[in-house]
MARBAVEX-131839 format. One line per field, with one value per residue: chain; x, y, z of N, C-alpha, C, O, CB in turn; residue number from 1. Coordinates in steps of 0.05 Angstrom, whole numbers. Glycine has a CB too. Example, Ala and Ser with C-alpha at 12.3 -4.5 7.8 and 13.67 -1.06 7.14 Angstrom:
! residues 2
chain [A	A]
n_xx [264	257]
n_yy [-114	-45]
n_zz [156	142]
ca_xx [246	273]
ca_yy [-90	-21]
ca_zz [156	143]
c_xx [264	258]
c_yy [-66	1]
c_zz [156	157]
o_xx [285	268]
o_yy [-66	23]
o_zz [169	161]
cb_xx [226	282]
cb_yy [-89	-12]
cb_zz [181	114]
resi [1	2]
END
This chain:
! residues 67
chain [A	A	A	A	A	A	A	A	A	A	A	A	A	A	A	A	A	A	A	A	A	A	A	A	A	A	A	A	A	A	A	A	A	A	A	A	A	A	A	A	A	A	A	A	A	A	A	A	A	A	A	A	A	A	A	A	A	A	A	A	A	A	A	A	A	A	A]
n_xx [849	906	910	912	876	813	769	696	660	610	556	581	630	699	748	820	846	880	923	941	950	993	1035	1034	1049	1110	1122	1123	1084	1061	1081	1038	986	1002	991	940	928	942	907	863	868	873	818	790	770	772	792	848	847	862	910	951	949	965	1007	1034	1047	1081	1124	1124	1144	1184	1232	1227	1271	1319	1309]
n_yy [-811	-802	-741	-716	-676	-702	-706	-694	-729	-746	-783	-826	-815	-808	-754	-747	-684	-631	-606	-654	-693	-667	-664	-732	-741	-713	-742	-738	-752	-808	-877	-901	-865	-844	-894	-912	-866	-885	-923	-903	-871	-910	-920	-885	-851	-795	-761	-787	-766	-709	-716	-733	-688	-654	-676	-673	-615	-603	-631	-597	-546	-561	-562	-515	-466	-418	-349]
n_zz [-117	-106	-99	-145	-194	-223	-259	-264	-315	-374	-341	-295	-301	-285	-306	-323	-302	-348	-310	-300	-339	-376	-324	-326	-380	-367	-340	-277	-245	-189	-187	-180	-192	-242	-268	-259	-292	-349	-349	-356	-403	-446	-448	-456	-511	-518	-477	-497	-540	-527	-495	-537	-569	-531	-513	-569	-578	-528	-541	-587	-564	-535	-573	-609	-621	-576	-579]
ca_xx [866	927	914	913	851	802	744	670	642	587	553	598	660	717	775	837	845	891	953	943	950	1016	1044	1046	1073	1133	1135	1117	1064	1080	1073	1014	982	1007	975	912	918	946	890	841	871	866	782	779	779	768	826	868	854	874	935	961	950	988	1041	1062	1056	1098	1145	1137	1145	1217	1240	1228	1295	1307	1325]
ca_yy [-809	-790	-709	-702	-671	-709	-680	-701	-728	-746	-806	-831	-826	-783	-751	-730	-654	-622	-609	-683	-703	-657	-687	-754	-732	-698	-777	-732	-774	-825	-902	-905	-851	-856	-924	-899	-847	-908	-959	-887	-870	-940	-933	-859	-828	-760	-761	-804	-744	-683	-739	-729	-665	-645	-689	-661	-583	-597	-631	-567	-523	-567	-554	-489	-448	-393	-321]
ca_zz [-140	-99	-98	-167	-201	-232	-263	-264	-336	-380	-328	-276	-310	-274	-328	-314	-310	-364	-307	-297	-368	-367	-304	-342	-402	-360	-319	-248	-227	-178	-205	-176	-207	-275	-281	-273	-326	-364	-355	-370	-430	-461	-452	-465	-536	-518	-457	-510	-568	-510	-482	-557	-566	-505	-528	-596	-561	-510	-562	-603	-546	-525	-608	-615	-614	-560	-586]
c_xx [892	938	916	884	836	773	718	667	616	584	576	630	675	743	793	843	874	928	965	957	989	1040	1051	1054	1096	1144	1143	1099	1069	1070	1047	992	983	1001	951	901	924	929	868	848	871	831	773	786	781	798	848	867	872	903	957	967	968	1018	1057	1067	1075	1124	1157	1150	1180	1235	1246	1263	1288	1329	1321]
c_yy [-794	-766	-708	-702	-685	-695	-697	-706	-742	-777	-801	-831	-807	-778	-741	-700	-649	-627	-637	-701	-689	-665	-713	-758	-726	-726	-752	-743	-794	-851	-912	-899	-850	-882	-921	-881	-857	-918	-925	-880	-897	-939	-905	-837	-801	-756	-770	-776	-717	-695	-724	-707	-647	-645	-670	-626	-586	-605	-614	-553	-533	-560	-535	-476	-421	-374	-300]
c_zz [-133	-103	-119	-177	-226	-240	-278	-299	-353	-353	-300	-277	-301	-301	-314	-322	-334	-347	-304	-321	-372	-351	-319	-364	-389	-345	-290	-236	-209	-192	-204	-195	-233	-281	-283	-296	-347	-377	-365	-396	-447	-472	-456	-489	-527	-498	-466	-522	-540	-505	-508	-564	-555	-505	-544	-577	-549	-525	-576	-587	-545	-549	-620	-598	-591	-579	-569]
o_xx [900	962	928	869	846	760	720	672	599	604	583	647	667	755	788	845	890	947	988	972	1008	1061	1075	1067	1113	1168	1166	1101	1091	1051	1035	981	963	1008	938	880	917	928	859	831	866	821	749	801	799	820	869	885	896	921	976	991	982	1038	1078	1088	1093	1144	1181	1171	1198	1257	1264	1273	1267	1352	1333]
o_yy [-776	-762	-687	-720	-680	-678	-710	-685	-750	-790	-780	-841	-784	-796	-727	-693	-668	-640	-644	-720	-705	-671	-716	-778	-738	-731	-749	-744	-803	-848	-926	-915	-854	-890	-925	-880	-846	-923	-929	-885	-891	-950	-901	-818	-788	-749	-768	-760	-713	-681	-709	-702	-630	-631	-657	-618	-571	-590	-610	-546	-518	-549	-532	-477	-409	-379	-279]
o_zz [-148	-108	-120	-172	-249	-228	-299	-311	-336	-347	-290	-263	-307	-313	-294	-345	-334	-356	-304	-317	-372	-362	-325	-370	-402	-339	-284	-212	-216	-209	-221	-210	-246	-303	-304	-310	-368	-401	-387	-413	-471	-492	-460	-489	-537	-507	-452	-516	-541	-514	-502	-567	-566	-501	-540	-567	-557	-523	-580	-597	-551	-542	-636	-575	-587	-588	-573]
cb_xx [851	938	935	932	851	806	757	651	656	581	559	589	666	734	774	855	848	876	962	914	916	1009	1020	1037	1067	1127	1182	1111	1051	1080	1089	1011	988	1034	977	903	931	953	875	833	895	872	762	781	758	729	827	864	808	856	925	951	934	984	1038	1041	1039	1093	1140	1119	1120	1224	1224	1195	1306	1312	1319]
cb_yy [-795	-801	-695	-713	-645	-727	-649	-677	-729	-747	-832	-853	-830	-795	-733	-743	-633	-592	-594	-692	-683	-642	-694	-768	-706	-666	-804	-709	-789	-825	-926	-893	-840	-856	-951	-889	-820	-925	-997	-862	-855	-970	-952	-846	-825	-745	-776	-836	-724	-674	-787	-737	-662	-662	-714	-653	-570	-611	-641	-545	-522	-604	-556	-475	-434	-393	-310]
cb_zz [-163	-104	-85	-185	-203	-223	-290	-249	-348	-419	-350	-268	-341	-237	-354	-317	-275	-370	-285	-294	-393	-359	-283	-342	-421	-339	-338	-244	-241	-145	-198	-156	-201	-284	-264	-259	-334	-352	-314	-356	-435	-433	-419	-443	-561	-497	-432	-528	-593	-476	-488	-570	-559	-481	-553	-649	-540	-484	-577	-614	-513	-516	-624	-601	-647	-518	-612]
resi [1	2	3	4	5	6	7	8	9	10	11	12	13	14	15	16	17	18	19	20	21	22	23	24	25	26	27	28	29	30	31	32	33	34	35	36	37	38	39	40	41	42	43	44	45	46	47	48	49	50	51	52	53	54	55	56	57	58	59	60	61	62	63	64	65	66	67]
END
């Protein structure tokens, strides 16, 4: 999975770790890579709900005024 961390779950199923999920929100992944966290988020609610999650935050986080 081209050095990025994947993480063991229920069965045989590997997830992508959190900075992973991050990474392709920011489009640092290479094309490679980001297709797989593509075609996994398509078949994984739980890595879709965190995906989202991640999203609006980092949205908030860019929004938020500096003082």
């Amino acid at each position: 999975m081209s050095g990025h961390k994947w993480q063991q779950g229920e069965g045989d199923n590997l997830h992508p770790e959190k900075n992973v999920l991050l990474a392709y929100i920011r489009q640092q992944l290479s094309a490679d890579t980001s297709h797989e966290v593509y075609q996994h988020l398509a078949i994984c609610d739980p890595c879709r709900h965190q995906h989202t999650t991640l999203l609006l935050q980092s949205g908030l986080a860019y929004s938020m005024p500096l003082y």
